[in-house]
Each structure stands twice: as structure tokens, then as C-alpha cells.
C-alpha positions in Angstrom: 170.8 133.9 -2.5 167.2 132.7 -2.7 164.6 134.4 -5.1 163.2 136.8 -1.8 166.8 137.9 -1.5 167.4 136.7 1.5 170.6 134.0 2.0 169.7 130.7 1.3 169.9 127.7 4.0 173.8 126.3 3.6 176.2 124.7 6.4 177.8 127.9 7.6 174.2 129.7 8.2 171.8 126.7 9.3 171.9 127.4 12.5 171.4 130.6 12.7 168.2 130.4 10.4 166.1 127.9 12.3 167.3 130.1 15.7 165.5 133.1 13.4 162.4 131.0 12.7 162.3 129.8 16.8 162.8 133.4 18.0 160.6 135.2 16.0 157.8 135.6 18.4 158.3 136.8 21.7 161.2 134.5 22.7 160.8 132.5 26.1 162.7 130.2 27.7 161.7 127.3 25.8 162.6 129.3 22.2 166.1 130.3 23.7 167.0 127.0 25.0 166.0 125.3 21.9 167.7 127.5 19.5 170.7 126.6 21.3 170.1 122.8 21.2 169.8 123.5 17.7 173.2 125.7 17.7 175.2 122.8 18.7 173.4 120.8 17.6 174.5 121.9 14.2 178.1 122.2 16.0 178.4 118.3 16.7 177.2 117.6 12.6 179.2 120.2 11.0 182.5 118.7 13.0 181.2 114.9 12.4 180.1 115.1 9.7 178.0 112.2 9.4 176.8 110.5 6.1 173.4 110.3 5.2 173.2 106.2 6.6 175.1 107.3 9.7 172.5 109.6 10.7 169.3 107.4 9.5 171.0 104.9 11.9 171.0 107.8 14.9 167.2 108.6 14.2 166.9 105.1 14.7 167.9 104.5 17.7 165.9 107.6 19.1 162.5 105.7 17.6 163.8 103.0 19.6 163.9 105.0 22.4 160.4 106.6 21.8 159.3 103.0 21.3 160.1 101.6 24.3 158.6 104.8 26.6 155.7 104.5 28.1 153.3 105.0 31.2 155.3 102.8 33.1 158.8 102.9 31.9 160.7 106.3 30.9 163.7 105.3 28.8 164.6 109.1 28.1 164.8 109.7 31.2 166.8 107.0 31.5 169.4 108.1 28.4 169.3 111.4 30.4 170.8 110.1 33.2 173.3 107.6 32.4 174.5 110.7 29.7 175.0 112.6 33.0 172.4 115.3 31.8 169.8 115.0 34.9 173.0 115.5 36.8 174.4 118.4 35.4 170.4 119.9 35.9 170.6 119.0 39.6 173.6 120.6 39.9 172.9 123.6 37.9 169.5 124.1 40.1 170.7 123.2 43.5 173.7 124.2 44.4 174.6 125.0 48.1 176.5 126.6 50.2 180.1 125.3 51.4 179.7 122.6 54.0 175.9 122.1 53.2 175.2 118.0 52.2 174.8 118.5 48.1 171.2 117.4 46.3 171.3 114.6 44.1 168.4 113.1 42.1 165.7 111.6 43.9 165.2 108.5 41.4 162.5 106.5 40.0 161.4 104.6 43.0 160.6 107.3 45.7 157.0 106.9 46.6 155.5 109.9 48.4 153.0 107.4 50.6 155.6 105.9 53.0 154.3 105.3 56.6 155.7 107.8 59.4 157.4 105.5 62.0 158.7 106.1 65.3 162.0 106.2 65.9 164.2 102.8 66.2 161.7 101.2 63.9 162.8 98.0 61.3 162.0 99.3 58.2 163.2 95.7 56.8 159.7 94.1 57.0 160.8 90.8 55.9 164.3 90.9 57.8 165.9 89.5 54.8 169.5 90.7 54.6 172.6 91.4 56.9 170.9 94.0 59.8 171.9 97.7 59.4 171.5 100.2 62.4 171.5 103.9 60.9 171.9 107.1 63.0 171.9 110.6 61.5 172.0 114.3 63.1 170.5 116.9 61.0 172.0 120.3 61.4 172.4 123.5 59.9 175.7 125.4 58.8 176.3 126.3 62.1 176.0 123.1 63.7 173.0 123.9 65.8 170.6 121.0 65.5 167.5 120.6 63.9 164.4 119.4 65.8 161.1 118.3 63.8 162.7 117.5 60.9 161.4 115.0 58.7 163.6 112.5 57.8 161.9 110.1 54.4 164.3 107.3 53.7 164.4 103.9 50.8 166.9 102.0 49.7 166.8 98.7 47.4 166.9 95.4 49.5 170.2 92.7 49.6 169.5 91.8 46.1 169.7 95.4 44.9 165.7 95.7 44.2 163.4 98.1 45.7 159.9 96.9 47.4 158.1 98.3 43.9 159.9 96.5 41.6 158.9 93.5 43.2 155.8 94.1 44.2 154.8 90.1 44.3 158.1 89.4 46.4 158.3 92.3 48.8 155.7 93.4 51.2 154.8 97.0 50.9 156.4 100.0 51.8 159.4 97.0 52.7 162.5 99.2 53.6 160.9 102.7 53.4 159.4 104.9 56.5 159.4 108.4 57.8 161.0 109.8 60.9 160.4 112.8 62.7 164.5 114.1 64.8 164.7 114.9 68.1 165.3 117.8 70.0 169.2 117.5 69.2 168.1 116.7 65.5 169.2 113.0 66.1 167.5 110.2 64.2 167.4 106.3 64.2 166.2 103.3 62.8 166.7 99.7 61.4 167.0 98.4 58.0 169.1 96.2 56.1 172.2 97.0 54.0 171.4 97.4 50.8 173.0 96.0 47.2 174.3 98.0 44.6 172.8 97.4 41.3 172.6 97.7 37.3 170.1 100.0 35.8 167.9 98.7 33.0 169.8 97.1 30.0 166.8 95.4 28.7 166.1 99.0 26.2 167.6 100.5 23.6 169.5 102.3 26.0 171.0 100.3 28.1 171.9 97.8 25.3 173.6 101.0 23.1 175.6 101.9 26.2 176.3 98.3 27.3 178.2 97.9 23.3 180.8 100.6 24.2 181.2 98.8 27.7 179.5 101.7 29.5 179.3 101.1 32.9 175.7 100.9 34.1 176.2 100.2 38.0 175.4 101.9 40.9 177.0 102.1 44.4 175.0 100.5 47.3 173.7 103.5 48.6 170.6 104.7 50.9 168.1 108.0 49.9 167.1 110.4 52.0 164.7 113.5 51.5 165.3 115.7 54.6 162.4 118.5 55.1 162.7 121.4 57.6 160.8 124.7 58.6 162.8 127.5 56.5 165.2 125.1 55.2 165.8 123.8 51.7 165.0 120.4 51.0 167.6 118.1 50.9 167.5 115.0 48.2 170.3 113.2 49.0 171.7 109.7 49.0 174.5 108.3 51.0 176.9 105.7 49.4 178.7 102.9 50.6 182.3 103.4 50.9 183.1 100.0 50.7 181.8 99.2 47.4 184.3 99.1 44.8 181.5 101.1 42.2 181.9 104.3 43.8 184.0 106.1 40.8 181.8 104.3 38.0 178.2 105.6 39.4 176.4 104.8 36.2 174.0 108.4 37.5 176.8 110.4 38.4 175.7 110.5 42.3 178.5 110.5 44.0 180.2 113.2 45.8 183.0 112.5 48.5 180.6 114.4 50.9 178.0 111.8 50.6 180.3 108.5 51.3 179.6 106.9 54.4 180.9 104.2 56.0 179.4 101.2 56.7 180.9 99.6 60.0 180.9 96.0 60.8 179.9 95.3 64.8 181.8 93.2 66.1 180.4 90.5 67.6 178.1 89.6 65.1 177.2 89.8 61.2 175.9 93.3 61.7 176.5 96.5 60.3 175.8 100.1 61.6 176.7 104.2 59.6 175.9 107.3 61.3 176.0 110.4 59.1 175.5 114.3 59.5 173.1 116.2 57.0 173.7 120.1 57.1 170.8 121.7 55.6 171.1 125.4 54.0 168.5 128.1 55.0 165.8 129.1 52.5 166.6 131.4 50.1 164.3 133.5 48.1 163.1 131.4 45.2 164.5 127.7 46.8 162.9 125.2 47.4 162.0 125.6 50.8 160.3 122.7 52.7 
């Protein structure tokens, strides 16, 4: 016991007293989720039980990560989704009804500014890469199409880069545009099929994850952010059913619902997918477009 009385701080109670000190105010969200980060928190040391050098080496490694965040580069964001955390969060705040297309994260290289293009447009401004013809129909759980819906799409390029990544070597807004669907909630346009790719192993990150053989690969896939009147928004991406990546998404993406396939035309080294998006009506609270 300390000299006030009170228990002192020891490994069955240490826990519960910083939960105490965070809650002692009028408790919030933020208090109550961090007192149960710290809970487990706790959990994970008390059943590890690390020594003293283990854990200097873990606080390391999270100064590494501070270090190498900035403006321009987010590498806890970055340990957050390859951990499968932003996931999980997606999940948690977006689930849908059966047979509506599920959410998934939207990803570091959506740019709000893309031009609005009519439809049958070549988003592939420098036509470098094997030509991709993509059809959609936009509907709601009911199958009755939606018109005016506004279709944003990107992708990364043959290489597996997107157009700001390489700003120098890709013209801008190169494979990104906006399309408005038709009366029977149909939509087309041109591009280019894309590359899978590895996210950044240049950080502390990547290079951890990349020891223990982690994989750090994504799918070719294409995004899509799908707004309608009284609708939810739909964040989505569709994946390549072909590429052999699908069960190692580095983000935890994919979802059976969201393969597509990528058919080769005959007659020439062309390549065309049409895929259905079912959007869910608004609910009270959702985010509605």
C-alpha cells in the first residue's frame, strides 16, 4: 500500500490505475478508447513479458516511425494499414446491407480535382499500356438503376504507379476522370489495365515487415468512389481476378464481391471488365452522398 492508503502501482493493478487517472473527468470517447488501448496494452506486456532491452528496442522502432512522418509521407498510417487496423475501422464504420458492393479504403492517391469526362472517354492520356474497356451499371438493392450518379475512378498505370507519384513522367490527372450514368445507370470509358504493386519498403515500416517476409503487395485493382442522391457513398476498388496476389493484399482489400474479371478480346491485345455496384439507401447518420 502507498503512504495515502491507496494500493500502490504493481502488475496485477497497472492497468486499471492509469484507466482511473484517464477517466477521471468526464470520460469521452477519446478517454474510453484510450484506457482500453492501455488495458491491453498492459495485456500483450504482462503475457510477453518483455525485458527491459526488448522494449527500448520497440520504442525504437516507433521513433523511427515518428521520424520518417511527415507533410508528405504518413508512415503510421502506413503501419496501420499493412497491420490491417484501417481495415478493421472501414469495416467497423461501413458495413452494408447483404448484396450491397462493400467500402474499402480510399488510399493515398485519390485526388478530389479529377476532370468530369463524358462518357467513352480514354482516361489513359499517354496510351501507355495494354487498352482496357470498362463498363459498370450502378444499381440499388433492388436492381432498379441509378441515373446521375457520379462515378470518380484511378487506378496506377502498367508499371503499378499512379500519375502523382510520378508527377515528372505522367501527365496530369493521367488515368483519372469522372463520369456521370445514364438513364439505366450504365457507365463507360477507356483506360489501361493497371499493375499490381508493392507499398513503400523504403521506411521503418516496410523494412520491419519485409524481415519477417511480410507480404507487401497489392492486387492490380481499379478505385471507384460512387456518389448518388440519398445513397451512401460507395469507396470501393475492384480487383483483378487474374493476379495471383489476390489472397496476400498487403491492405486487406479484398472481398470475393469486389473481383472482377479482366477479359482478353479476342482479336487483339485488348482487355475489357464490366462490373455491377449496388449502392445501399441512406440511413440516418451515413454517409450519404
Amino acid at each position: 500500500m502507498s503512504q495515502a492508503g491507496r494500493p500502490s502501482f504493481n502488475e496485477t493493478n497497472s492497468a486499471e490505475m492509469v484507466a482511473q487517472r484517464l477517466l477521471k473527468g468526464k470520460a469521452g470517447p477519446l478517454p474510453r478508447f484510450l484506457a482500453t488501448v492501455v488495458d491491453h496494452l498492459h495485456q500483450i506486456v504482462r503475457e510477453t513479458r518483455p525485458t527491459a532491452a526488448d522494449w527500448r528496442q520497440a520504442i525504437a522502432f516507433l521513433t523511427e516511425i515518428g521520424h520518417a512522418s511527415d507533410d508528405k509521407r504518413q508512415e503510421w498510417v502506413l503501419l496501420s494499414d499493412l497491420l490491417g487496423v484501417t481495415a478493421l475501422v472501414e469495416d467497423i464504420n461501413s458495413r452494408r446491407p447483404t448484396g450491397a458492393t462493400p467500402n474499402t479504403g480510399r488510399g493515398p492517391f485519390y485526388r478530389a480535382d479529377a476532370p468530369r469526362q463524358p462518357l467513352g472517354a480514354n482516361i489513359s492520356l499517354d496510351g501507355v499500356g495494354v487498352p482496357l474497356t470498362v463498363s459498370g451499371r450502378v444499381t440499388d438493392l433492388d436492381g432498379t438503376p441509378i441515373a446521375g450518379a457520379t462515378v470518380e475512378t484511378w487506378q496506377a498505370n502498367a508499371q503499378g504507379f499512379y500519375e502523382n507519384q510520378q508527377p515528372d513522367l505522367q501527365p496530369e490527372f493521367n488515368l483519372r476522370g469522372v463520369f456521370t450514368t445514364e438513364r439505366d445507370g450504365r457507365f463507360h470509358y477507356r483506360t489501361v489495365k493497371p499493375a499490381g504493386y508493392g507499398v513503400p519498403n523504403d521506411g521503418p515500416v516496410g523494412q520491419m515487415l519485409g524481415r519477417l517476409n511480410y507480404p507487401l503487395d497489392r492486387p492490380a485493382h481499379l478505385h471507384f468512389l460512387i456518389r448518388a442522391d440519398n445513397f451512401e457513398t460507395l469507396t470501393t476498388q475492384v480487383f483483378d481476378r487474374g493476379d495471383p496476389r489476390l489472397d496476400e493484399d498487403a491492405l486487406f482489400g479484398v472481398k470475393p464481391e469486389l473481383v472482377g474479371d479482366f477479359k482478353h478480346l479476342s482479336g487483339g491485345d485488348s482487355c475489357s471488365l464490366d462490373f455491377n455496384f449496388v449502392m445501399a439507401m441512406a440511413r440516418k447518420g451515413s454517409r450519404a452522398a
